[in-house]
mmJSON file of the N, C-alpha and C atoms, coordinates in Angstrom:
{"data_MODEL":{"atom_site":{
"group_PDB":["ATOM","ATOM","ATOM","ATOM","ATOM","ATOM","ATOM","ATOM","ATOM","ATOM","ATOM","ATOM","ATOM","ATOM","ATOM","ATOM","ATOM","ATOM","ATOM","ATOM","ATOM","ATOM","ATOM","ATOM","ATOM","ATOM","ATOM","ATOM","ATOM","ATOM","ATOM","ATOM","ATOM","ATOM","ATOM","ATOM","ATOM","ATOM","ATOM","ATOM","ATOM","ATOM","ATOM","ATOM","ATOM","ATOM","ATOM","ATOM","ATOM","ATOM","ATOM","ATOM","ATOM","ATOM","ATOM","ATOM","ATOM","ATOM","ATOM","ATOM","ATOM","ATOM","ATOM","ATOM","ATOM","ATOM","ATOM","ATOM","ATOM","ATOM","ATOM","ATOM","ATOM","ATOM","ATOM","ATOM","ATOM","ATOM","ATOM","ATOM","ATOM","ATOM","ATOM","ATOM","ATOM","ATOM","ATOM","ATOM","ATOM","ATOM","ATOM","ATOM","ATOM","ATOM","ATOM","ATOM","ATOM","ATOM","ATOM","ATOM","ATOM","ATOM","ATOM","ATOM","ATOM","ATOM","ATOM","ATOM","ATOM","ATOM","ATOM","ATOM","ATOM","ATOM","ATOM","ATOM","ATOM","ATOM","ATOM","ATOM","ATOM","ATOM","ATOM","ATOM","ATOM","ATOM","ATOM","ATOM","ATOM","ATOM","ATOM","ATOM","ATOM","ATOM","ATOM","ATOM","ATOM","ATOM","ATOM","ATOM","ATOM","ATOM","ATOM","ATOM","ATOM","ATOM","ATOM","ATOM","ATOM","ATOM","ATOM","ATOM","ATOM","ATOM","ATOM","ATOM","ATOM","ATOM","ATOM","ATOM","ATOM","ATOM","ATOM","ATOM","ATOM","ATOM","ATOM","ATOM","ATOM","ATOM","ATOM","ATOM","ATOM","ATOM","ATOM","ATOM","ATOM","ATOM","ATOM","ATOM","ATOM","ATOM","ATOM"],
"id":[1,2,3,4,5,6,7,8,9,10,11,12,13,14,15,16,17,18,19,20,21,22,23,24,25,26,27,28,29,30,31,32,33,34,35,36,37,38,39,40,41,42,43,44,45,46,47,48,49,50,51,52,53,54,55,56,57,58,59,60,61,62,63,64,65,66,67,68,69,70,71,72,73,74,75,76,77,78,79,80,81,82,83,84,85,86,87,88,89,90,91,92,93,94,95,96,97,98,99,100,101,102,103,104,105,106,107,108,109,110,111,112,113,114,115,116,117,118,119,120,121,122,123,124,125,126,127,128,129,130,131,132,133,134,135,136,137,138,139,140,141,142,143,144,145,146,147,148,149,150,151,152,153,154,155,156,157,158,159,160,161,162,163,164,165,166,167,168,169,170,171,172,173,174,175,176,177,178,179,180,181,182,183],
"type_symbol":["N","C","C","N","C","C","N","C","C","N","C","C","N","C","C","N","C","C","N","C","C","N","C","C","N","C","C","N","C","C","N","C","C","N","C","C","N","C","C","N","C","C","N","C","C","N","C","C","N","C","C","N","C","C","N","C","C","N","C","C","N","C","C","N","C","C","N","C","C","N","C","C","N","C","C","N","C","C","N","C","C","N","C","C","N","C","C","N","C","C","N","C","C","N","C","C","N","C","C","N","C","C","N","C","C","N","C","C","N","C","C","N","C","C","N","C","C","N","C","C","N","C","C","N","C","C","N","C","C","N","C","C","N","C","C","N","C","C","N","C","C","N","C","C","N","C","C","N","C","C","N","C","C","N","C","C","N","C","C","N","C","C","N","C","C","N","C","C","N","C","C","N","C","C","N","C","C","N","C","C","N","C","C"],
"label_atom_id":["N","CA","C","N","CA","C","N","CA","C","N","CA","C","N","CA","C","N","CA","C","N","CA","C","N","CA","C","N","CA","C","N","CA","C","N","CA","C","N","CA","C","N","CA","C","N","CA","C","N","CA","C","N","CA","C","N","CA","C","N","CA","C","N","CA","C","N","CA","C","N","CA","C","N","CA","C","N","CA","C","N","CA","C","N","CA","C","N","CA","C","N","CA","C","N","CA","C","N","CA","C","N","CA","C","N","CA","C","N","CA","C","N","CA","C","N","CA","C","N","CA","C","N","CA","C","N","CA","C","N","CA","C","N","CA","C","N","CA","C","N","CA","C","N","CA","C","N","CA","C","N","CA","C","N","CA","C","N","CA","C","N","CA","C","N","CA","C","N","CA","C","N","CA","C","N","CA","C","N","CA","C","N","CA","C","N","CA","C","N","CA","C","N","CA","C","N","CA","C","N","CA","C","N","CA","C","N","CA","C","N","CA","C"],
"label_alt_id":[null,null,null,null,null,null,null,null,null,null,null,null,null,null,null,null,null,null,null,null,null,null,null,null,null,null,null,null,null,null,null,null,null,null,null,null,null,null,null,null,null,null,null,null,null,null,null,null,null,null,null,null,null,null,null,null,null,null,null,null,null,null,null,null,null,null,null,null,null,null,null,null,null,null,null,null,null,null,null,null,null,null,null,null,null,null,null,null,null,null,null,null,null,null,null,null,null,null,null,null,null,null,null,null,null,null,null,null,null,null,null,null,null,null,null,null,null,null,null,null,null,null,null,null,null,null,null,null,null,null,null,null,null,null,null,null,null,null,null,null,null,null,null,null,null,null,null,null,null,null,null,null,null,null,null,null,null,null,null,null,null,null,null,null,null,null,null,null,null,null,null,null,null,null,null,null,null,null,null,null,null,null,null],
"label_comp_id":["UNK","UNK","UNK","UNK","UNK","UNK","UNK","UNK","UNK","UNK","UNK","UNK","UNK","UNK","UNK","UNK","UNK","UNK","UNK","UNK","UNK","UNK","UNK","UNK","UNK","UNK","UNK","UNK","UNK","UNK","UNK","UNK","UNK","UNK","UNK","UNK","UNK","UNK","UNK","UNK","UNK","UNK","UNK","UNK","UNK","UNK","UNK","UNK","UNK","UNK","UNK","UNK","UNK","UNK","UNK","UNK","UNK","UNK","UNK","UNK","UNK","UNK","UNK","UNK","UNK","UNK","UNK","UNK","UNK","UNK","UNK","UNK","UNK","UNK","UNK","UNK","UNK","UNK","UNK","UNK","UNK","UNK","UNK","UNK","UNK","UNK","UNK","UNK","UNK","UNK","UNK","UNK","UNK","UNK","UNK","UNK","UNK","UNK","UNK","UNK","UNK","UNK","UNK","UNK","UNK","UNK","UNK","UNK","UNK","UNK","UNK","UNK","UNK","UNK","UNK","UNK","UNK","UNK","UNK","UNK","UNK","UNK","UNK","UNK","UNK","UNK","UNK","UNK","UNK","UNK","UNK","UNK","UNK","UNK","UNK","UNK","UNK","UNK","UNK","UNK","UNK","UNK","UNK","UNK","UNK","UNK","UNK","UNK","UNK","UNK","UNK","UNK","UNK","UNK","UNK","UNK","UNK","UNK","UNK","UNK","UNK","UNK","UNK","UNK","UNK","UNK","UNK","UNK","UNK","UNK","UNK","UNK","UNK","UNK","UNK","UNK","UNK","UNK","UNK","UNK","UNK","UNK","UNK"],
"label_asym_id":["A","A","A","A","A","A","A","A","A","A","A","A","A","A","A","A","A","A","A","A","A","A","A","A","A","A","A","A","A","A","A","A","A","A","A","A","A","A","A","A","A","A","A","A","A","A","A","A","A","A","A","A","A","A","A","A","A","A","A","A","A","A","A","A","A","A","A","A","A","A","A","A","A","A","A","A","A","A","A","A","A","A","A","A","A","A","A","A","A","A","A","A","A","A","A","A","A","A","A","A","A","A","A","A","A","A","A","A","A","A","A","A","A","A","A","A","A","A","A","A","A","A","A","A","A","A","A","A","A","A","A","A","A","A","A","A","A","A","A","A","A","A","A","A","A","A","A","A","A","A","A","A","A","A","A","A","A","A","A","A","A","A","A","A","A","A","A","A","A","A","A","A","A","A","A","A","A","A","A","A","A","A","A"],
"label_entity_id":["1","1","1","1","1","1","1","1","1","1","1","1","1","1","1","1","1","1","1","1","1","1","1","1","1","1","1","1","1","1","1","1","1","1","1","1","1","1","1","1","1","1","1","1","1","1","1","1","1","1","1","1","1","1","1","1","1","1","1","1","1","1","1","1","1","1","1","1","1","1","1","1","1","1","1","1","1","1","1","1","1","1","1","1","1","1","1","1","1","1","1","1","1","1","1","1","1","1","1","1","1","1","1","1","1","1","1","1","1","1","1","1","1","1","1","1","1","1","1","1","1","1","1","1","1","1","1","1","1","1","1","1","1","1","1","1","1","1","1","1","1","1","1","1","1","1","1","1","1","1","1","1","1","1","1","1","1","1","1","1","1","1","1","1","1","1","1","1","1","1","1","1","1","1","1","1","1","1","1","1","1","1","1"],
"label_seq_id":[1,1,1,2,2,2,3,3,3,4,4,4,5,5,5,6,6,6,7,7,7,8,8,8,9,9,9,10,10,10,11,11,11,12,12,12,13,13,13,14,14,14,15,15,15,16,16,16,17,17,17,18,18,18,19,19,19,20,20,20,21,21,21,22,22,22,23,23,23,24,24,24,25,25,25,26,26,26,27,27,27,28,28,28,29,29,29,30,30,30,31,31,31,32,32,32,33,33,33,34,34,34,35,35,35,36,36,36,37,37,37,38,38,38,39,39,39,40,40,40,41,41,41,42,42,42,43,43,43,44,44,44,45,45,45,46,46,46,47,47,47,48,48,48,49,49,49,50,50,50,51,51,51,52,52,52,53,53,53,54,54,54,55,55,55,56,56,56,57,57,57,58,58,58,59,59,59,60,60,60,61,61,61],
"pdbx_PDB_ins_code":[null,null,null,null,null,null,null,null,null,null,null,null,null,null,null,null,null,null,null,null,null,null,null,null,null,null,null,null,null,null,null,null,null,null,null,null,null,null,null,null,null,null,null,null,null,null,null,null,null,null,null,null,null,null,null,null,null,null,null,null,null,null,null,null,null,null,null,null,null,null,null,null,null,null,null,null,null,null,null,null,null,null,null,null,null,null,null,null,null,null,null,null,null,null,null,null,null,null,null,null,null,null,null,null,null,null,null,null,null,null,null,null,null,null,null,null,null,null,null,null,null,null,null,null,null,null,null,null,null,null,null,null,null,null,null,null,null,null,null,null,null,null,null,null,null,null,null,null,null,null,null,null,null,null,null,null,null,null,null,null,null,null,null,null,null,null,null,null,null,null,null,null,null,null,null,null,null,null,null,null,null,null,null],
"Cartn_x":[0.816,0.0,0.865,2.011,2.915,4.171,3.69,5.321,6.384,5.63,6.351,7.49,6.897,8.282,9.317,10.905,11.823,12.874,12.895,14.071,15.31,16.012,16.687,17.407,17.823,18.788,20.103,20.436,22.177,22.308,22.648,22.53,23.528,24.499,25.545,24.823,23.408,23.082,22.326,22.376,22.047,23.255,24.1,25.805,25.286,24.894,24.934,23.865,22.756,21.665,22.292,22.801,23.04,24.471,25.167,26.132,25.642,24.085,23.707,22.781,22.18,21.499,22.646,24.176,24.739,25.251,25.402,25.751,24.381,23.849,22.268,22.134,22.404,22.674,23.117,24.473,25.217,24.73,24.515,24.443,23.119,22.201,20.887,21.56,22.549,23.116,24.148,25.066,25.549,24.61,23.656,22.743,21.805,21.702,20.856,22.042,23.167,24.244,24.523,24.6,24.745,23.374,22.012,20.969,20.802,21.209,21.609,22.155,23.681,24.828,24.631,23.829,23.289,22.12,21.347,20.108,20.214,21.494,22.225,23.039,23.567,24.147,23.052,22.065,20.998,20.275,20.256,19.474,20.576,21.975,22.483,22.623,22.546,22.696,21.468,20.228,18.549,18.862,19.367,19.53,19.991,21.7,22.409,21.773,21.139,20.089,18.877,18.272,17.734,18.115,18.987,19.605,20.22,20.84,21.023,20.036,18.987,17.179,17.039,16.892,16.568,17.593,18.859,19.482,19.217,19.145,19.425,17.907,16.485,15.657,15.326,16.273,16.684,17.488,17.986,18.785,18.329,17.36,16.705,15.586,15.22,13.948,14.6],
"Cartn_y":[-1.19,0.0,1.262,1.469,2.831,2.223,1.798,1.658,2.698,3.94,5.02,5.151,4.33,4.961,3.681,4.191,3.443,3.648,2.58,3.213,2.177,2.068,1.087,0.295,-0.558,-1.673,-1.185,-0.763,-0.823,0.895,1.529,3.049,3.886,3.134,3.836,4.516,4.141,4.982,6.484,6.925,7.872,9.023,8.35,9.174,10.71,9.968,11.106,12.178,11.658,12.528,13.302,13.014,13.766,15.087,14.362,15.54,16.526,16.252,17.262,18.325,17.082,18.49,19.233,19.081,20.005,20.772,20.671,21.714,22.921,22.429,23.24,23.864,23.517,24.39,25.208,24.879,25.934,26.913,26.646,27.658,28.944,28.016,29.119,29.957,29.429,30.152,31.244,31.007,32.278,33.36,32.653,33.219,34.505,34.528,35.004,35.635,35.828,36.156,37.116,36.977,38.102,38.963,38.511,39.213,40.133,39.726,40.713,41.822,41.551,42.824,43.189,43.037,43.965,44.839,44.034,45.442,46.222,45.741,46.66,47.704,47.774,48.854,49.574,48.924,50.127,50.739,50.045,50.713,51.726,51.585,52.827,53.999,53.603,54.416,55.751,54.403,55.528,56.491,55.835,56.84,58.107,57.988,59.22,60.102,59.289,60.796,60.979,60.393,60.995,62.184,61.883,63.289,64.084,63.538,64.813,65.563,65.013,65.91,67.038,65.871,66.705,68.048,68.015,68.853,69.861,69.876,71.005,71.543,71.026,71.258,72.506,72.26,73.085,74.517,73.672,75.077,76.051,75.605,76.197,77.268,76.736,77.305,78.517],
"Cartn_z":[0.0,0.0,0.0,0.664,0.833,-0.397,-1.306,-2.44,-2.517,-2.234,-2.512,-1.245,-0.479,0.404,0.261,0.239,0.329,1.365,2.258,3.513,3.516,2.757,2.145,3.527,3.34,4.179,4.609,3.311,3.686,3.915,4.517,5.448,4.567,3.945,3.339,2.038,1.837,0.867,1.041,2.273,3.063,2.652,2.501,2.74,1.731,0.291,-0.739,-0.391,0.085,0.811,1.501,2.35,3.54,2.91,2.336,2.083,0.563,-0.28,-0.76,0.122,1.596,1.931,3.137,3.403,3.765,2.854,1.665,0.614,0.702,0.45,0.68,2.095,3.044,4.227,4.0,3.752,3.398,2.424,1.523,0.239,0.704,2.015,2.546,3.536,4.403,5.549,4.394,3.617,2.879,2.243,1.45,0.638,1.771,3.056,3.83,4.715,4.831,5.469,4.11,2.962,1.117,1.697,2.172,2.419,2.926,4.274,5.513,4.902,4.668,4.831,3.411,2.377,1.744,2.252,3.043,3.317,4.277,5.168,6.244,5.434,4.582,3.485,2.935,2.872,2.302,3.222,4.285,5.827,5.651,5.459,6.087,5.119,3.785,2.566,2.723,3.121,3.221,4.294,5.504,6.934,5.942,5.567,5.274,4.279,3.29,2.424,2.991,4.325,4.67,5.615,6.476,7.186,6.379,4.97,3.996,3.223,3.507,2.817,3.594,5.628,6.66,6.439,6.528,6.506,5.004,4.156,3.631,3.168,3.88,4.28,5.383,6.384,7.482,6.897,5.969,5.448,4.817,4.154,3.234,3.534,5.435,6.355,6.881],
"occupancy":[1.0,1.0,1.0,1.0,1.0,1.0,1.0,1.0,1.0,1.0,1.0,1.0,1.0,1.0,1.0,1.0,1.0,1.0,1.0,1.0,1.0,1.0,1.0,1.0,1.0,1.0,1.0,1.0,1.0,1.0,1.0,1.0,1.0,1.0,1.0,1.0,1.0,1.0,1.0,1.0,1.0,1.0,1.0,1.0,1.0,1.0,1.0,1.0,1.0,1.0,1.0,1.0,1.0,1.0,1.0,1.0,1.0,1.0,1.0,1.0,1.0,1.0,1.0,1.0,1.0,1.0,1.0,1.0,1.0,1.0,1.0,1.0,1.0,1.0,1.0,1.0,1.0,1.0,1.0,1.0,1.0,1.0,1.0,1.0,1.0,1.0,1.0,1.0,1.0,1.0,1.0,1.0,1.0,1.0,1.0,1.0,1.0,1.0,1.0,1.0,1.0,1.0,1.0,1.0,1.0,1.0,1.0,1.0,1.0,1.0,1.0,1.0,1.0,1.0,1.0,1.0,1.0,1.0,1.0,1.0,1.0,1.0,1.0,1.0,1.0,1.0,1.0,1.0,1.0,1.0,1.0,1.0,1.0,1.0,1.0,1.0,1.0,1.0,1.0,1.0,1.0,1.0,1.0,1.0,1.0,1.0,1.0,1.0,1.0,1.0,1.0,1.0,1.0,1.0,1.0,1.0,1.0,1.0,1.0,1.0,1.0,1.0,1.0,1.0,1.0,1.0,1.0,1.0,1.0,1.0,1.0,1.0,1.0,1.0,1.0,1.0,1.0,1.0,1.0,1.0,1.0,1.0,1.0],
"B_iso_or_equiv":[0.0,0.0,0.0,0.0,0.0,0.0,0.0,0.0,0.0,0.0,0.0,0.0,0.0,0.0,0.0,0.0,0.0,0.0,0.0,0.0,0.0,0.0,0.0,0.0,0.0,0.0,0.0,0.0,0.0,0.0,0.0,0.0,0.0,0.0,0.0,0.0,0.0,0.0,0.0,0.0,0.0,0.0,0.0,0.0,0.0,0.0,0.0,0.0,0.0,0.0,0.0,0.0,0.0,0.0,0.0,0.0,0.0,0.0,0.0,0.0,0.0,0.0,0.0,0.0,0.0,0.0,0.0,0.0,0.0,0.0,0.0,0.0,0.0,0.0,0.0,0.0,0.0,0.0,0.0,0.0,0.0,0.0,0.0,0.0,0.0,0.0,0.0,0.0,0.0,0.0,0.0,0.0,0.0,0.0,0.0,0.0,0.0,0.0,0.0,0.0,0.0,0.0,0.0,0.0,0.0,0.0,0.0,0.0,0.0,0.0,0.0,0.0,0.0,0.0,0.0,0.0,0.0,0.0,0.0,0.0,0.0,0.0,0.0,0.0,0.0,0.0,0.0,0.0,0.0,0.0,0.0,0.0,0.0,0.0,0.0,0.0,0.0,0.0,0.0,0.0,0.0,0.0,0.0,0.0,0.0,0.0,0.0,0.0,0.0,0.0,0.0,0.0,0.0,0.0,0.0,0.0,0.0,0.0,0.0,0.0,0.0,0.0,0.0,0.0,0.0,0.0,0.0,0.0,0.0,0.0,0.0,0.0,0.0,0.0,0.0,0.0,0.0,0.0,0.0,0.0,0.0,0.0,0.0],
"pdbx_formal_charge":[null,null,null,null,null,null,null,null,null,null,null,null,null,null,null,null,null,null,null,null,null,null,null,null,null,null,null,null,null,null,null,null,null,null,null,null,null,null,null,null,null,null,null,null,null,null,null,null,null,null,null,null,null,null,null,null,null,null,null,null,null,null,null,null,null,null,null,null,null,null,null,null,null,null,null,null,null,null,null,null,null,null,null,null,null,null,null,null,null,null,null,null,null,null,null,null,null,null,null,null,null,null,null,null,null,null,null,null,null,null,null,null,null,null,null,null,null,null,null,null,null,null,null,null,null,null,null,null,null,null,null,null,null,null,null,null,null,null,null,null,null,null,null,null,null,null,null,null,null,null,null,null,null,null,null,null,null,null,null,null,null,null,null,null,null,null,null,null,null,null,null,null,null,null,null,null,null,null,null,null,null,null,null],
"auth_seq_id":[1,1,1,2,2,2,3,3,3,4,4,4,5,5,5,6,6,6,7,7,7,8,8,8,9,9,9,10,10,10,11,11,11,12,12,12,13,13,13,14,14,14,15,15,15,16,16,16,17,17,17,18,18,18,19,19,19,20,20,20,21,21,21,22,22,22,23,23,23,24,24,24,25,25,25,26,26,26,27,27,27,28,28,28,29,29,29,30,30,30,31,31,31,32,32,32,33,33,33,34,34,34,35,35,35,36,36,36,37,37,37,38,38,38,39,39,39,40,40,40,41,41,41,42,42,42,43,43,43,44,44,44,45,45,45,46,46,46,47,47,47,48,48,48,49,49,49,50,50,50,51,51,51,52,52,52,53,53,53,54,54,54,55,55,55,56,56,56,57,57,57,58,58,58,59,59,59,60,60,60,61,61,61],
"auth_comp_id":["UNK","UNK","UNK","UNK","UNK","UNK","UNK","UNK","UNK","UNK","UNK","UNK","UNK","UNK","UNK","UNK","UNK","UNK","UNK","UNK","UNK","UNK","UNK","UNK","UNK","UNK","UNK","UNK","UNK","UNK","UNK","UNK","UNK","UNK","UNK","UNK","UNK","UNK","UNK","UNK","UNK","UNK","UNK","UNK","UNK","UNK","UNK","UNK","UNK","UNK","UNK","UNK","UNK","UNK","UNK","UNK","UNK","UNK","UNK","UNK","UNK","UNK","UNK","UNK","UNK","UNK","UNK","UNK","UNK","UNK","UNK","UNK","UNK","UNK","UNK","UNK","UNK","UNK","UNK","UNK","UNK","UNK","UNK","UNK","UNK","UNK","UNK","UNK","UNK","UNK","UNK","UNK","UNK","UNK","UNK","UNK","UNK","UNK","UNK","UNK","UNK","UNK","UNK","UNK","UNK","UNK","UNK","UNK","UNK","UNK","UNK","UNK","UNK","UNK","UNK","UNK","UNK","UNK","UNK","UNK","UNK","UNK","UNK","UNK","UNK","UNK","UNK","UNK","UNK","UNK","UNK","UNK","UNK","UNK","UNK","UNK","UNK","UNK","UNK","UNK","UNK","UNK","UNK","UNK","UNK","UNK","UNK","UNK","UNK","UNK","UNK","UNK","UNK","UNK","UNK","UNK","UNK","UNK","UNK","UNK","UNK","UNK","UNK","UNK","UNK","UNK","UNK","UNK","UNK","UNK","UNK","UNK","UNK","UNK","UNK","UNK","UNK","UNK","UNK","UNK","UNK","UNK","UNK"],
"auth_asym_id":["A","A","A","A","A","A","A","A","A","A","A","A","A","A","A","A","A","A","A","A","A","A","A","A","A","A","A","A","A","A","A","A","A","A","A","A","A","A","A","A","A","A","A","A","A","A","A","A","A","A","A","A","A","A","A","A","A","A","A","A","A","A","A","A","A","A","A","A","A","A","A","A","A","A","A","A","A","A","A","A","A","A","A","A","A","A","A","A","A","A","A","A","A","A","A","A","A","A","A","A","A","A","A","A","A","A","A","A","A","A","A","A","A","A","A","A","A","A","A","A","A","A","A","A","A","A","A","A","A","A","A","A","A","A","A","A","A","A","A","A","A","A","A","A","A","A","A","A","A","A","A","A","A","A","A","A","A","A","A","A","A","A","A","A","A","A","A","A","A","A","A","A","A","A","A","A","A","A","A","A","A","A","A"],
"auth_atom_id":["N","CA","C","N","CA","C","N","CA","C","N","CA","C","N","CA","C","N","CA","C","N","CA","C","N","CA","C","N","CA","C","N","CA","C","N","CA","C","N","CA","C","N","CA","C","N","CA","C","N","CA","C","N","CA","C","N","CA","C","N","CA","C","N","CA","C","N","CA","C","N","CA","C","N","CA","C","N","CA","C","N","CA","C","N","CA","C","N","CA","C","N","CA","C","N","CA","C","N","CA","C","N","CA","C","N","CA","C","N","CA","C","N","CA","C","N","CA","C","N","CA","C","N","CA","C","N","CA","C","N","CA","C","N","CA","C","N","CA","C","N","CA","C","N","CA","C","N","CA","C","N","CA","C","N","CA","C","N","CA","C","N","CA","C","N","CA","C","N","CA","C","N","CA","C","N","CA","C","N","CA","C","N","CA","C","N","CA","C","N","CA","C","N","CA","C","N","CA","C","N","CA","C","N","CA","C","N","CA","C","N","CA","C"],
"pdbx_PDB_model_num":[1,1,1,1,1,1,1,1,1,1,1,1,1,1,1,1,1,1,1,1,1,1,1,1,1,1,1,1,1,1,1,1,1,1,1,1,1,1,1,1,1,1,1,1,1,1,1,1,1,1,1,1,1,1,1,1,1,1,1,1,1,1,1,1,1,1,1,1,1,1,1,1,1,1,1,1,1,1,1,1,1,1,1,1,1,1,1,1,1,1,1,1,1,1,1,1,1,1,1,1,1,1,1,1,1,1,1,1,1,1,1,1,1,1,1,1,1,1,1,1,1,1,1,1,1,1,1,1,1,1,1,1,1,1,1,1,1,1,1,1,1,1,1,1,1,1,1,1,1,1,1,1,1,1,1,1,1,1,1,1,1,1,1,1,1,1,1,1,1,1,1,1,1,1,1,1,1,1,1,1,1,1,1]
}}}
């Protein structure tokens, strides 16, 4: 009735599984670590033209 599942005998066939889904760990933990410290560069890019608006806003008053 469950054909679809296969949990094989011999364990050593686990090996290749297991070391594509640590490649894949990996590649989400970099990929989201590239995420971050790009939108932390743009958090800080927006801050500085925004205090450079505020400011020559002020200047202008």
């Amino acid at each position: 009735m469950m054909e679809f599942l296969y949990f094989p005998e011999d364990k050593s066939e686990y090996i290749p599984a297991v070391i594509v889904l640590i490649i894949f760990m990996i590649g989400a933990v970099l990929a989201l670590y590239f995420f971050i410290k790009v939108s932390r560069k743009e958090a800080k890019r927006t801050e500085e033209q925004y205090r450079q608006q505020l400011k020559t806003k002020n200047d202008n008053e």
